[in-house]
C-alpha positions as MATLAB code, in Angstrom:
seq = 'XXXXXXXXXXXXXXXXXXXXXXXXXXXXXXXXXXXXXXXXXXXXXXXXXXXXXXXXXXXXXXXXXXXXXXXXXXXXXXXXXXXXXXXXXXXXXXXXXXXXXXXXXXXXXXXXXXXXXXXXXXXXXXXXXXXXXXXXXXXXXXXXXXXXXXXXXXXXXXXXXXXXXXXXXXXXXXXXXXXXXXXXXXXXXXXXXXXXXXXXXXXXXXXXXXXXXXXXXXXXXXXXXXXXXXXXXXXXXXXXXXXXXXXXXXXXXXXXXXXXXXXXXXXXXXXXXXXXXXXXXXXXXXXX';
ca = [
     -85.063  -47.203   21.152;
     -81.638  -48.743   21.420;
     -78.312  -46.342   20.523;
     -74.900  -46.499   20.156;
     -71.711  -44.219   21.156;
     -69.078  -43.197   19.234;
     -65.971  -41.363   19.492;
     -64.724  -39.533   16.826;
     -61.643  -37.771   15.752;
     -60.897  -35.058   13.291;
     -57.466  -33.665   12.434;
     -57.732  -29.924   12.306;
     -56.563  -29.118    8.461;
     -56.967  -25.568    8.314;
     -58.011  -22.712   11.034;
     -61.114  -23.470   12.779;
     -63.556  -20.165   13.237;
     -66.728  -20.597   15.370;
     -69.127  -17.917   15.700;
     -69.223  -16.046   19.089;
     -69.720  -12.246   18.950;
     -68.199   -8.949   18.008;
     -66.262   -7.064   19.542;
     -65.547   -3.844   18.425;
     -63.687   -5.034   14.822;
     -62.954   -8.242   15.845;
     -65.103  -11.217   15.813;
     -64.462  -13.525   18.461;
     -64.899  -17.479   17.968;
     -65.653  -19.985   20.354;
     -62.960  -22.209   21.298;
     -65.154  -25.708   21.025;
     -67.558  -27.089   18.330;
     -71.187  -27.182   19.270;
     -73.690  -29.738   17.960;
     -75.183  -27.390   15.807;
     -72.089  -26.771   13.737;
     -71.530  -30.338   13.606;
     -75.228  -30.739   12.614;
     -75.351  -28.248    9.715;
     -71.825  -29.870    8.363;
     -73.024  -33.687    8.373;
     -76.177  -32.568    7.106;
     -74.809  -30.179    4.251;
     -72.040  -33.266    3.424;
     -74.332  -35.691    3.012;
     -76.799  -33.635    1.215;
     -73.736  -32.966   -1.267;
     -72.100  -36.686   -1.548;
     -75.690  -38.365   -2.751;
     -76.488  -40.294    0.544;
     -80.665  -41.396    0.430;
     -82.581  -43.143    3.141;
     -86.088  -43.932    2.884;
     -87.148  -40.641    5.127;
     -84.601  -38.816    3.392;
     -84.128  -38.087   -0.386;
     -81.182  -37.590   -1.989;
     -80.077  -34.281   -2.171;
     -83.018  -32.661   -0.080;
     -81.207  -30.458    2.333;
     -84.384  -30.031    4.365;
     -85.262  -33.501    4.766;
     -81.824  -35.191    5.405;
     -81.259  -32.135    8.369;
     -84.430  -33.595   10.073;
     -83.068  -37.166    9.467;
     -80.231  -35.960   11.134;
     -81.709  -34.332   13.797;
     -84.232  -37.241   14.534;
     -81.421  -40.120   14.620;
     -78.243  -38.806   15.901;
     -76.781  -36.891   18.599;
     -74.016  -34.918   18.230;
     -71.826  -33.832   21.593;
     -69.939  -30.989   21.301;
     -66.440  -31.311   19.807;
     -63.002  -30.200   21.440;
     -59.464  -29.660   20.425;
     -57.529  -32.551   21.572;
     -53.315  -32.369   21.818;
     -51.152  -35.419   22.090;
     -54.425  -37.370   23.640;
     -55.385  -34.903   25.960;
     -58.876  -33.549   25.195;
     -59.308  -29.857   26.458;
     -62.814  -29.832   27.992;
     -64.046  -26.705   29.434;
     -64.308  -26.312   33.508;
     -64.591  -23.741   36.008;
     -62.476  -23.873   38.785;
     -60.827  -21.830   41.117;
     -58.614  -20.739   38.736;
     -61.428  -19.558   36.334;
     -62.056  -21.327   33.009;
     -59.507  -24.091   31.868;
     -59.378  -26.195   28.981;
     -58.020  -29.380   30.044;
     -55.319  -28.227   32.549;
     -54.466  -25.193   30.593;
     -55.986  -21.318   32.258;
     -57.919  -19.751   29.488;
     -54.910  -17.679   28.831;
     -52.782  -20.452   28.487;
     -54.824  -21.969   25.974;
     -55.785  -18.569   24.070;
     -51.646  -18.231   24.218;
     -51.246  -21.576   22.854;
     -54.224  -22.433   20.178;
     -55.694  -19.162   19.206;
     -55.076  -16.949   16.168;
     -56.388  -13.881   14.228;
     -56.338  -12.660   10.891;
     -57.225   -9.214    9.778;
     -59.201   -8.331    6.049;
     -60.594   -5.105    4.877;
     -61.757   -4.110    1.059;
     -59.829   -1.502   -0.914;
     -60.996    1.611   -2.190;
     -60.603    1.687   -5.786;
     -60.546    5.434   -6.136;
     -57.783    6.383   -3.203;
     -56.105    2.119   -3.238;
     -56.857    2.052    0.546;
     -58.851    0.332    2.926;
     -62.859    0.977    2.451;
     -64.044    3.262    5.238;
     -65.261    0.664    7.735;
     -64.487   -2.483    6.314;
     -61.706   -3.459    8.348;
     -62.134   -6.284   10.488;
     -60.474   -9.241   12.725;
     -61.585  -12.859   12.662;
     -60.333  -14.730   15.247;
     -59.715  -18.998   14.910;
     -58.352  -22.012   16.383;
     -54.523  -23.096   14.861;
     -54.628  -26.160   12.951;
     -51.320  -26.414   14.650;
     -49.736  -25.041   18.169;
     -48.472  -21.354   18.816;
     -46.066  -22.382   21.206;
     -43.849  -25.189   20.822;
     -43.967  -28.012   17.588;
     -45.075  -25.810   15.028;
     -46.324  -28.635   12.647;
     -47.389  -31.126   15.464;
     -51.155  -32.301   14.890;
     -54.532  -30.650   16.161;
     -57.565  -32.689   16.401;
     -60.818  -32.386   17.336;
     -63.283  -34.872   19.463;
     -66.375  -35.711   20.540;
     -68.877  -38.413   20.419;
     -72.331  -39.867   18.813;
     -74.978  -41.518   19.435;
     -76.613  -43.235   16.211;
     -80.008  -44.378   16.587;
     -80.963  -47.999   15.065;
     -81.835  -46.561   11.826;
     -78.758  -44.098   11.448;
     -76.025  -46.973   12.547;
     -77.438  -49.246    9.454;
     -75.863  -46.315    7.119;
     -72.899  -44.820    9.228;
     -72.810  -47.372   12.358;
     -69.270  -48.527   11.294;
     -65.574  -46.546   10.522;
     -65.842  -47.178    7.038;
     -69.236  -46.404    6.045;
     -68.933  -42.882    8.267;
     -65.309  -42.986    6.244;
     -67.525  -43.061    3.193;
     -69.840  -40.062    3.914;
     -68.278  -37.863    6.037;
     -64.557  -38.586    6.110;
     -63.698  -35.303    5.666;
     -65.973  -31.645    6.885;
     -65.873  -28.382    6.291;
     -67.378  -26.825    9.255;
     -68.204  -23.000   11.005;
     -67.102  -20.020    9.528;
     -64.785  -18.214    6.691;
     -65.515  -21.450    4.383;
     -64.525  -19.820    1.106;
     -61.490  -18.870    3.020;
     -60.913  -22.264    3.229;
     -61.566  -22.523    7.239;
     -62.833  -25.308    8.865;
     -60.891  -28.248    6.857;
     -61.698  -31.957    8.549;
     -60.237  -35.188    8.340;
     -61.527  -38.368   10.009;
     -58.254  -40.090   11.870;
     -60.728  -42.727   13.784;
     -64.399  -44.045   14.997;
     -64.397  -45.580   17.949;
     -67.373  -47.466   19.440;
     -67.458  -46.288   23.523;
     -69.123  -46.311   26.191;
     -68.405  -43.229   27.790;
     -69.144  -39.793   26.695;
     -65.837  -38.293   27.768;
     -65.665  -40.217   31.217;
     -69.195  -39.412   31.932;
     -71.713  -42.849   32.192;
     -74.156  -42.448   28.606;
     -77.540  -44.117   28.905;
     -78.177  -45.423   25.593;
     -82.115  -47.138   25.969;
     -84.907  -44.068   25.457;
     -86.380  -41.911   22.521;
     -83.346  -39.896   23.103;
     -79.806  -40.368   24.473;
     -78.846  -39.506   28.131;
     -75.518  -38.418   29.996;
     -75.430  -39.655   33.780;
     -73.765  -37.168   35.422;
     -72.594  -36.580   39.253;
     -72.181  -33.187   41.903;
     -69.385  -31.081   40.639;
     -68.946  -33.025   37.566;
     -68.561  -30.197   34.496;
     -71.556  -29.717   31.584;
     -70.115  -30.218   28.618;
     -72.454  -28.705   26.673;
     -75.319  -25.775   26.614;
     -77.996  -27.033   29.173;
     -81.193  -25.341   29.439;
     -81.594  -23.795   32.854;
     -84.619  -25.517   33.941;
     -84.732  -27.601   36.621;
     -80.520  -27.979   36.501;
     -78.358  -26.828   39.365;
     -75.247  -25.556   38.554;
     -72.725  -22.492   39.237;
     -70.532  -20.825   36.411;
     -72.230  -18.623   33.704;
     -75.643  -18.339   31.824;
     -75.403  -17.543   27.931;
     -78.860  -16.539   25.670;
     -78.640  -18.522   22.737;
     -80.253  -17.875   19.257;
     -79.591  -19.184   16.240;
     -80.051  -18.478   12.819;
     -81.538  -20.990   10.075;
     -82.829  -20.562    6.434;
     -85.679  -21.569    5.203;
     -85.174  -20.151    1.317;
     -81.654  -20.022   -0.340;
     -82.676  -16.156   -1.498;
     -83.263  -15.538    2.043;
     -79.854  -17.582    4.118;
     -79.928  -17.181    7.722;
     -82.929  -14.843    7.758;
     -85.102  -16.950   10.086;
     -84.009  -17.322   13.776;
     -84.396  -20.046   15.943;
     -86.083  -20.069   19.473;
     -83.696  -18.157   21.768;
     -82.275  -20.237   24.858;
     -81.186  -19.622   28.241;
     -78.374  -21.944   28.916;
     -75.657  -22.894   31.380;
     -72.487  -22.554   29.274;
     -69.719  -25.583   28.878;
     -67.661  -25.788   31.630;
     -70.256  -24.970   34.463;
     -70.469  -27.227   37.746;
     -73.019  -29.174   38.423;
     -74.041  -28.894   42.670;
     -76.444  -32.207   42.027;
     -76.639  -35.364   40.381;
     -78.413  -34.756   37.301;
     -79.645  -36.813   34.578;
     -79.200  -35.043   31.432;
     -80.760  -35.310   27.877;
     -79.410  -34.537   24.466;
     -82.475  -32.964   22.888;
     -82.590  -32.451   19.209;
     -80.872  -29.075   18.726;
     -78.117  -30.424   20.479;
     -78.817  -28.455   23.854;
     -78.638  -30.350   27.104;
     -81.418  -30.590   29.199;
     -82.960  -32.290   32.239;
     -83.969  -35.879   31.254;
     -87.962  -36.719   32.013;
];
């Protein structure tokens, strides 16, 4: 099976909240996009915009997710400022994005709203309903205050999926614009296609586009850029259980939960030269 690569970009219309975990009242989000997010936002666009192939009916949720699933591959997505994108890496220093400390970043990019219900009977805040959500800025903190945030990543389109969105305008056509991650009916999450970009590198890092799925070449002390599974892949940084949550009945959302993980987070150094897989929740893993 032959792929391609793509790089896209997405200016950031609205904040951008990406489920982490809670902390006390506050709930924290992550400061990238994973390939599940971007998975359950192509697949709930085109779901909603009419788009049918022949293993996918229109409209079927269900059956355009596994389309999804079984002919693209998503990388994860990061903010990107005046052409810089901030990729996660441990170094001496700790975390950075892009050259920025994690506190620079947080300083510069990272927001936080606070909500609670009212009372009725006393017109104050509901015993234990306040809480914080925490975003990414559609636009900086810290210096132009209406200069433009995007985000970027890449994908790989299989043979099948590049005859209906291999091109800028037929992606343009389906999903020029996402809603993605958390607080939707708050209006979070707001995305606009700026460009698609045929490439062949995933963010510097040699792609391997020939197999039943797509592979990442990647070199000793080179950064994962992505959850990777931690079999069989060397690395030093920090080790996150995953789980998510997925719905198999709309009177039952998010009930069901997915097969939990045990990954190397983004940002973690590699101490070999690994070949790495995208497998089909997104996740990283050692290639066969």
């Amino acid at each position: 099976m032959t792929w391609q690569l793509f790089r896209l970009t997405y200016e950031l219309y609205s904040p951008l909240h990406i489920g982490y975990h809670k902390v006390g009242n506050v709930q924290r989000t992550r400061y990238y996009v994973t390939a599940r997010n971007l998975w359950g936002a192509v697949t709930e666009r085109l779901a909603r915009t009419g788009f049918i192939a022949p293993d996918a009916p229109e409209g079927n949720y269900r059956e355009i997710g596994k389309w999804v699933q079984e002919h693209c591959a998503f990388s994860y997505f990061f903010l990107c400022y005046e052409n810089q994108t901030l990729t996660p890496r441990f170094t001496e220093k700790g975390l950075q994005y892009g050259e920025l400390t994690t506190e620079e970043f947080e300083r510069c990019y990272i927001d936080a709203h606070v909500t609670t219900a009212l009372d009725s009977a006393t017109t104050s805040a509901a015993q234990g309903s306040l809480h914080e959500v925490e975003f990414v800025s559609h636009h900086p903190l810290k210096g132009e205050a209406f200069a433009s945030l995007c985000l970027q990543g890449w994908i790989f389109l299989d043979e099948t999926a590049s005859q209906f969105l291999g091109s800028e305008n037929k992606w343009k056509k389906w999903l020029g614009t996402l809603q993605i991650g958390g607080e939707r009916r708050y209006g979070f999450g707001q995305l606009k296609l700026v460009e698609m970009n045929l490439d062949g590198q995933l963010c510097k890092l040699k792609a391997q586009c020939d197999g039943d799925r797509p592979q990442v070449c990647l070199k000793t002390d080179q950064a994962l850029l992505a959850h990777a599974l931690v079999d069989g892949i060397r690395a030093r940084g920090l080790i996150e259980p995953l789980v998510g949550r997925q719905t198999q009945h709309s009177q039952h959302f998010g009930m069901g939960l997915t097969q939990g993980r045990i990954c190397w987070v983004p940002g973690s150094i590699l101490e070999a030269d690994t070949p790495i897989q995208i497998n089909q929740e997104g996740y990283w893993e050692l290639a066969p």
